[in-house]
C-alpha positions in Angstrom: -4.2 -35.0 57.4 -3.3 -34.4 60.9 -0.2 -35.7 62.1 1.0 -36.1 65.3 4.9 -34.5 65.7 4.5 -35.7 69.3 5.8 -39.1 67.9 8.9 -37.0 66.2 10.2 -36.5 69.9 12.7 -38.6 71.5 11.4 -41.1 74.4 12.8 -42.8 76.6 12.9 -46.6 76.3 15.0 -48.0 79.2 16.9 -47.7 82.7 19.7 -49.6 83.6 20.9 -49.8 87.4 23.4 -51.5 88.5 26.3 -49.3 88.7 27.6 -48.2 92.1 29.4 -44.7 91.5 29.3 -42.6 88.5 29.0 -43.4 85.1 31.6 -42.4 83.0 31.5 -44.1 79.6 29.0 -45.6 76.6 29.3 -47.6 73.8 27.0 -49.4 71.8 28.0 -52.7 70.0 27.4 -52.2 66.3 25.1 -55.1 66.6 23.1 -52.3 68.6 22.1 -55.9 70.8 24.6 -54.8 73.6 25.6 -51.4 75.7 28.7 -50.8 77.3 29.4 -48.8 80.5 32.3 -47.9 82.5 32.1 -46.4 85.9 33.7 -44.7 89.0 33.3 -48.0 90.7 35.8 -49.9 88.8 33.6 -52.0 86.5 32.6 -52.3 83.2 29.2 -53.4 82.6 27.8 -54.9 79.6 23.9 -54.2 79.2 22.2 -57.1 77.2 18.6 -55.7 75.4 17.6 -59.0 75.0 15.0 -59.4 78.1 16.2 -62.7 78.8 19.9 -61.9 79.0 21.1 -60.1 82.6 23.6 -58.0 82.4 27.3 -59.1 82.5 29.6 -57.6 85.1 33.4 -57.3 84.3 35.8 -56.6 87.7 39.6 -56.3 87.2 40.4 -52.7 86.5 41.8 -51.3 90.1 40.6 -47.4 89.4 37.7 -45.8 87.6 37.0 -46.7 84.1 37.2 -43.6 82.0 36.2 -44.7 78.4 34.9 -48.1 76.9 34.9 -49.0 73.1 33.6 -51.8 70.6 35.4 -53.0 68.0 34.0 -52.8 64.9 33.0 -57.0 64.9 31.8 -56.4 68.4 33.8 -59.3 69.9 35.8 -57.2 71.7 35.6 -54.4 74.2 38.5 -51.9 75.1 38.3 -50.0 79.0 40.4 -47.6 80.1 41.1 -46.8 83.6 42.6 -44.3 86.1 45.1 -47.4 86.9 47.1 -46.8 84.2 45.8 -49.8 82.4 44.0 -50.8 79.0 41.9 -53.9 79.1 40.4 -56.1 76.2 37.4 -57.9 77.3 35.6 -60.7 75.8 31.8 -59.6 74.9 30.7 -62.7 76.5 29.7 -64.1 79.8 33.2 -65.2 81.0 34.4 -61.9 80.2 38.3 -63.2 79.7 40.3 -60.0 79.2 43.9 -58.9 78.3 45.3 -56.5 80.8 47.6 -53.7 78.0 50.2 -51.9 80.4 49.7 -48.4 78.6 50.9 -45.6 80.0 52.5 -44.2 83.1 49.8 -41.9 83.9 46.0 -43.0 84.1 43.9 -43.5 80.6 41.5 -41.3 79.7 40.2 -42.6 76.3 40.2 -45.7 74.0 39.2 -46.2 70.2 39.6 -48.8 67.8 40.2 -47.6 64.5 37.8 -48.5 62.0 38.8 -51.9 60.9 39.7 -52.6 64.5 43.2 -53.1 63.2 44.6 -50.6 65.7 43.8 -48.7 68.9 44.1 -45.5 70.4 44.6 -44.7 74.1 45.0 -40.8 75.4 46.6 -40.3 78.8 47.2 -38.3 81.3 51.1 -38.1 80.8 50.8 -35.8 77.8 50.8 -38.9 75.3 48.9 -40.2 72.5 49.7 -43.8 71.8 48.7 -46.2 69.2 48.7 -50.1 69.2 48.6 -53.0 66.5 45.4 -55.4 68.1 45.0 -59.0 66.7 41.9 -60.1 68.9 43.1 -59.8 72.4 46.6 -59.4 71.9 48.5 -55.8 71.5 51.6 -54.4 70.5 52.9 -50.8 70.5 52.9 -49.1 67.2 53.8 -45.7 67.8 53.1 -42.2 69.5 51.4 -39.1 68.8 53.6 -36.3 71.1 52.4 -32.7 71.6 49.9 -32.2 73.7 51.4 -30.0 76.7 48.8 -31.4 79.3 46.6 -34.2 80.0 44.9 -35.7 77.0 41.5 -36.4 77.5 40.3 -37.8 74.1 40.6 -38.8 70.9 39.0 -40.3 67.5 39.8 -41.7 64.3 38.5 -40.6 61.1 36.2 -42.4 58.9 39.0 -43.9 56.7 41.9 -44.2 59.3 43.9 -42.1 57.7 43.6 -39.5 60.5 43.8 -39.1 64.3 42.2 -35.9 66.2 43.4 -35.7 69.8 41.7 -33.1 72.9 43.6 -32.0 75.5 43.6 -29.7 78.5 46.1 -27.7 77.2 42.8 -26.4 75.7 44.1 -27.4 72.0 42.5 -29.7 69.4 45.1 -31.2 67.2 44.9 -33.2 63.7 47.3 -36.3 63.1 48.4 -37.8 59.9 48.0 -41.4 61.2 50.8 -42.7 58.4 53.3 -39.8 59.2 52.7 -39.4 63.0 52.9 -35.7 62.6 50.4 -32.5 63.6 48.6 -31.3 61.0 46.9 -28.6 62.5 46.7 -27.2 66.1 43.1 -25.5 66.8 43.0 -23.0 70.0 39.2 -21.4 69.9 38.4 -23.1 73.1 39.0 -21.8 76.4 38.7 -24.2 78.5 39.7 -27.9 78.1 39.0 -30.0 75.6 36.4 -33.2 76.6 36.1 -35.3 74.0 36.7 -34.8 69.9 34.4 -36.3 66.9 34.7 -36.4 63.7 31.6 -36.2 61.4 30.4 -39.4 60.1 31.8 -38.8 56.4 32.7 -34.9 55.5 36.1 -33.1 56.5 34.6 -31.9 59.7 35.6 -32.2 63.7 33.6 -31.5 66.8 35.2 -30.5 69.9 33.2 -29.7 73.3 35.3 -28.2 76.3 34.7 -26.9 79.8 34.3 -23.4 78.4 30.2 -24.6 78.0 30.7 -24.7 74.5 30.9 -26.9 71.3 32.8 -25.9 68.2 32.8 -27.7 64.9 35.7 -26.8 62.3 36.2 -27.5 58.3 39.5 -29.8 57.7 39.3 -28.3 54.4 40.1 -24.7 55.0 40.9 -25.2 59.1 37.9 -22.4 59.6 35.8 -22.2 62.3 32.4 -23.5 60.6 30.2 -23.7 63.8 29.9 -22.3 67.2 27.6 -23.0 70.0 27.2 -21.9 73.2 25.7 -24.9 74.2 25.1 -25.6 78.0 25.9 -23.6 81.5 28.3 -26.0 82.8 31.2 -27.9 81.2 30.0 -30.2 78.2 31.4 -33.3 78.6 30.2 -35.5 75.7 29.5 -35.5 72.1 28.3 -37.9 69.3 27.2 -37.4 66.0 24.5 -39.1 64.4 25.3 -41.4 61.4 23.4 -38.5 59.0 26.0 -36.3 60.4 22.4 -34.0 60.2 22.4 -34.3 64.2 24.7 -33.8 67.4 24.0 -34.8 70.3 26.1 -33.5 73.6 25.9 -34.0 77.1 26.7 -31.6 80.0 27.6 -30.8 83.8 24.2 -29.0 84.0 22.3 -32.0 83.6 21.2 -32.0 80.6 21.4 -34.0 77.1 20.8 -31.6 73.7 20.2 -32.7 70.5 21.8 -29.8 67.3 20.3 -29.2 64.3 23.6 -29.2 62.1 22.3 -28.2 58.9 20.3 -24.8 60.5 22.7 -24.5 63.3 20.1 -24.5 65.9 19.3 -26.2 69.2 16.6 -28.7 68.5 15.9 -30.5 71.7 16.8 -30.1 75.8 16.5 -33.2 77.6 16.4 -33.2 81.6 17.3 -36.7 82.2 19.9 -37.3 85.2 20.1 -36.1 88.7 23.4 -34.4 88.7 25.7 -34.0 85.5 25.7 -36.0 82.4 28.5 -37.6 81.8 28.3 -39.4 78.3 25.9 -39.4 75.5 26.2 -41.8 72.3 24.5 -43.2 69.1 23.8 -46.3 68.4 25.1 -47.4 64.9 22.1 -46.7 63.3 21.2 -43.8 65.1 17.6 -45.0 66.0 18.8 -44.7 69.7 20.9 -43.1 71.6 22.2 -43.7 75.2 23.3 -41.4 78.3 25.2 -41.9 81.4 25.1 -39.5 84.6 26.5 -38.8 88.6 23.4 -40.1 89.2 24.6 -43.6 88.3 22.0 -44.7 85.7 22.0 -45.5 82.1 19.8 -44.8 80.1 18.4 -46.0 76.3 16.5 -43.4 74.0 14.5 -44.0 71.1 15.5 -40.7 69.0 12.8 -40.3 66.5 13.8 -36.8 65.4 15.5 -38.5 62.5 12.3 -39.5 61.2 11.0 -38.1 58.0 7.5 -36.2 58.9 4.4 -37.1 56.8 3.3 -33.9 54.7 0.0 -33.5 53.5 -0.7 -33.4 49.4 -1.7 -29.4 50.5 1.7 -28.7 51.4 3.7 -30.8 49.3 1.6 -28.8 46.5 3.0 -25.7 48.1 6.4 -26.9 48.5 6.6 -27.6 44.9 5.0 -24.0 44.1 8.0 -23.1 46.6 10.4 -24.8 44.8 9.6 -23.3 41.1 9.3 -19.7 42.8 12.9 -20.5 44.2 14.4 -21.4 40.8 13.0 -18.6 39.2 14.3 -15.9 42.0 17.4 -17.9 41.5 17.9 -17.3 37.7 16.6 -13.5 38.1 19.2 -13.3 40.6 22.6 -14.8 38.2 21.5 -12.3 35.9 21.2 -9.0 38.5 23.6 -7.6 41.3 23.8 -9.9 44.2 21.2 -8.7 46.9 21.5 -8.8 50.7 20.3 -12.1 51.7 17.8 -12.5 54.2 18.2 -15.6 56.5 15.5 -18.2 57.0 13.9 -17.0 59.8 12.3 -19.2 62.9 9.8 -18.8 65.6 11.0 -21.3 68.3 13.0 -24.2 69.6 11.5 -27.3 71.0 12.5 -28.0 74.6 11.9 -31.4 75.6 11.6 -31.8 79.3 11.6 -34.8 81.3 11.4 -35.3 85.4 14.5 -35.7 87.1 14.0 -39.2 88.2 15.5 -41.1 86.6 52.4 -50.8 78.9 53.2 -52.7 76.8 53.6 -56.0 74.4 51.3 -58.5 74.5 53.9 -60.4 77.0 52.9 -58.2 80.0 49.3 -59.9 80.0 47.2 -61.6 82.1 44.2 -63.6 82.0 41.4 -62.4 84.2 37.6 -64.0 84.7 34.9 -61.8 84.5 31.3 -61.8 86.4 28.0 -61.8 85.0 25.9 -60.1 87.0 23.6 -63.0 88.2 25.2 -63.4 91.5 23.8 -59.5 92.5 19.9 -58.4 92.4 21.3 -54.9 91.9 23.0 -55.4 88.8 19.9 -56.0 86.8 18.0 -54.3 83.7 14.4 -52.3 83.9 11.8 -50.4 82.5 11.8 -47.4 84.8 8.0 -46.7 85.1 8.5 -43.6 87.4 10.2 -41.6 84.6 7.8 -39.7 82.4 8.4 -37.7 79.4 6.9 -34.7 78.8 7.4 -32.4 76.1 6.6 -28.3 76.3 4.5 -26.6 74.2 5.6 -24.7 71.2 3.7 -21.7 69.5 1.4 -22.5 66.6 4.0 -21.7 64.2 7.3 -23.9 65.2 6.1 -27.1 64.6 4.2 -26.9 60.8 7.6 -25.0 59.8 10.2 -27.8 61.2 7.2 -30.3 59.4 8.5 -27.9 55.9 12.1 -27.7 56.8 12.5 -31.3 57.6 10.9 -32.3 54.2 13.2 -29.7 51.9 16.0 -30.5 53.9 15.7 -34.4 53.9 17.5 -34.6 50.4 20.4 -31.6 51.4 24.0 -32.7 52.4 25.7 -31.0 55.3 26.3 -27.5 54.3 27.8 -25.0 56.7 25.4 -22.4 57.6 25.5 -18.9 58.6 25.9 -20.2 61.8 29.5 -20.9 61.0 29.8 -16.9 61.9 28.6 -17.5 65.8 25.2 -17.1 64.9 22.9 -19.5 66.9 19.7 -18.2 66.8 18.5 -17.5 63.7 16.1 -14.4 63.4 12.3 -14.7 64.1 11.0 -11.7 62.3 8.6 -13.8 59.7 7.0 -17.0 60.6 7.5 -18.4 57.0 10.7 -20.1 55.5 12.1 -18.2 52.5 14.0 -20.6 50.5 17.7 -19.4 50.2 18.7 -17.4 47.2 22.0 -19.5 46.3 23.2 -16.6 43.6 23.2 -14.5 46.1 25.3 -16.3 48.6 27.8 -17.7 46.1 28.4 -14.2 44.8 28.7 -13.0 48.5 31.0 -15.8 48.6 33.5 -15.2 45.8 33.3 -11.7 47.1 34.6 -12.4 50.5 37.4 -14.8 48.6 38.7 -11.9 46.9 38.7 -9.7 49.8 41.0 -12.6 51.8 42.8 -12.4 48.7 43.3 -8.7 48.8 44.6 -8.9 52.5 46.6 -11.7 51.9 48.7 -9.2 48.9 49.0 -6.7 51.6 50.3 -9.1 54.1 52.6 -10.3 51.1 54.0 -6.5 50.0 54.1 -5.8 53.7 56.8 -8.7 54.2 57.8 -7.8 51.3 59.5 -4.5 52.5 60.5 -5.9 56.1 62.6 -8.2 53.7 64.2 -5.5 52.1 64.6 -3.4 55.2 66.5 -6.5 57.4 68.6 -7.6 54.1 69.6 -3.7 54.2 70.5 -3.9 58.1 72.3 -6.5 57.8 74.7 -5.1 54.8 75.0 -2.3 57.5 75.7 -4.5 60.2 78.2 -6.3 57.7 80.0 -2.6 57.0 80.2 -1.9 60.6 82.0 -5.0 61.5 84.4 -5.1 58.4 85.6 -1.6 59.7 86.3 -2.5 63.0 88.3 -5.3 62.1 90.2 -2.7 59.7 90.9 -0.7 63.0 92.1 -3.4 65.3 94.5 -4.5 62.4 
């Protein structure tokens, strides 16, 4: 049965233009009927996928909008700007909104929390602040206070219950949302921080900084899990998918990639703005995604990758002979030393190319009117016909294997991989997958614990006779001063 993996590569399904500077900003409304965008020209746009519904135009911010965010209804949409303000607009044609008087510096990021009950807004005067919303009305709740330099982003968890914050300062920090307090402090970047995510529903947060790199860490154990050294210029978005199998990050260099989370590779490159790319989203679902560039589009994508690929009766046959060899290796294995593992190996990544064408209380607000975008031919929605997709070739061997891998690894939860060590590119060597011998790498596992353990008496023994040696300077110190005082009296 042929089958044509073509149709497994994301396309590109709209344009929107309308925007007058760059675009700064997405969010989709979880209804996934609506796309928001905030832009260097002071507006907020909301693009309507309905073909009979233009585009709605929202003025009143006086600087760039930095972030905009759905609730999680989808009534209401939050905008930050570089004037210092947060505004809550009405999802509708007359775009009523609720000017929130934030900060003192401008406002780099907004988030409702997952039951909308609360927002988050990051600043550029060092602050994390969080506010009790009741439709279009706010109050200040509290702060989050540690950051030692702008704060660029930040995201709640899955439940609420926590708060990750990204900052220039080149930190990533963890937030109890009930205490207020830092958890944890992460420094591995080197550069500073863009925007924070966590992963959809395990212990895990994304981070992507100016350093051209995206790092992923385990909440769990606060280790480094993954490491990529993802783009040649600043990355400056990233979202995962709802799986949490995919991420997808956008960069100064122009291009959108698309991670392979579970191998820890690079699965697609995607040339899709004339300058940097500036944002990059999922839609709830994550049947599309969205991306926003300097060249003042935005764009919809249909992702397909996430797709499970037909497999022949042939090679599900020799899957399942796979599978029983694997079981087999694996009980030989519990009863035998632990061998040196040999990683699945790989013969290429796809590269999908595409042309370049492409404040306070509630008592400080104000009613504003927004503008639909009627009123302005520019401001409209479109196919754009000149943009064509084209996809590279791959070697004869890429493509069946990532038809194998998808289908064993469709039923997998997120497992860190080796690449948790820095190791992005699996090796090549062999052209087949060898399925993983899980004996081996839980007894390489327990043998690494033991060697942490190991250091961790050292480090423990090693205190232990500082201790000793400062309590015995002190009783000398103690002697020292006793005589003295002996000799003055």
């Amino acid at each position: 049965m042929a089958v044509d993996l073509e149709a497994f590569d994301p396309c590109l399904e709209r344009s929107f233009r309308g925007h007058k500077g760059n675009v700064n900003s997405l969010a989709f409304n979880p209804n996934c009927k609506q796309l928001a965008s905030g832009s260097d020209d002071n507006v907020v746009m909301i693009w309507n996928f309905q073909p009979q519904l233009r585009a709605y135009r929202f003025l009143g911010h006086k600087g760039a909008v930095t972030c905009v965010d759905y609730s999680s209804d989808g009534k209401i949409l939050a905008s930050s700007s570089l004037d210092n303000t947060v505004r809550l607009w009405e999802t509708s044609v007359r775009g009523k909104n609720t000017i929130l008087k934030a900060h003192t510096a401008p406002v780099r990021c907004v988030k409702f929390s997952p039951d909308s009950r609360f927002l988050l807004t990051a600043s550029d005067d060092k602050n994390t602040k969080v506010w009790r919303v009741n439709g279009q009305q706010a109050s200040f709740a509290f702060s989050l206070t540690g950051h030692m330099h702008w704060v660029r982003s930040g995201a709640w968890s899955p439940s609420g219950s926590h708060v990750v914050t990204g900052s220039d300062d080149k930190s990533v920090k963890l937030w109890d949302a009930a205490s207020h307090t830092c958890l944890r402090t992460y420094y591995e970047h080197s550069g500073e921080v863009r925007s924070v995510q966590f992963h959809p529903f395990e212990p895990i947060v994304a981070a992507c900084a100016s350093d051209n790199t995206i790092k992923l860490w385990d909440l769990r154990s606060h280790q480094l899990l993954q490491h990529y050294s993802a783009h040649t210029d600043p990355v400056s978005s990233i979202s995962f998918h709802p799986s949490g199998d995919f991420l997808l990050s956008a960069s100064k260099d122009a291009t959108l990639k698309v991670w392979d989370l579970r191998e820890g590779h690079q699965l697609y490159t995607i040339h899709a703005h004339k300058g940097g790319a500036n944002a990059a989203c999922f839609s709830a679902a994550g049947d599309y995604f969205a991306s926003a560039g300097q060249d003042n589009l935005v764009m919809t994508w249909k992702s397909n990758f996430d797709q499970q690929i037909p497999v022949p009766p042939a090679t599900k046959q020799r899957n399942r002979a796979a599978a029983a060899a694997a079981a087999a290796a694996a009980a030989a294995a519990a009863a035998a030393p632990p061998a040196q593992q040999q990683p699945p190996t790989w013969t290429g990544v796809d590269d999908t190319k595409y042309s370049d064408n492409g404040g306070h209380s509630s008592d400080d607000t104000n009613k504003e009117q927004g503008s639909n975008s009627d009123d302005s031919d520019e401001d409209v929605t479109e196919t754009d016909s000149s943009f064509a997709p084209s996809v590279s070739a791959t070697d004869s061997h890429s493509r069946p294997q990532q038809q194998q891998q998808q289908q064993q690894q469709q039923q997998q939860q997120f497992v860190p991989t080796k690449q948790a060590a820095g190791l992005n590119e699996p090796s090549s060597s062999s052209n087949t997958h060898q399925p993983p011998d899980l004996s081996s790498a839980l007894a390489q596992l327990l043998t690494h614990q033991q060697n942490i353990v190991s250091q961790l008496n050292i480090i423990n023994q090693t205190l232990g006779v500082f201790n000793e040696k400062m309590t015995s300077q002190e009783e000398r110190v103690t002697r020292l001063e006793q005589a003295l005082l002996q000799k003055r009296s």
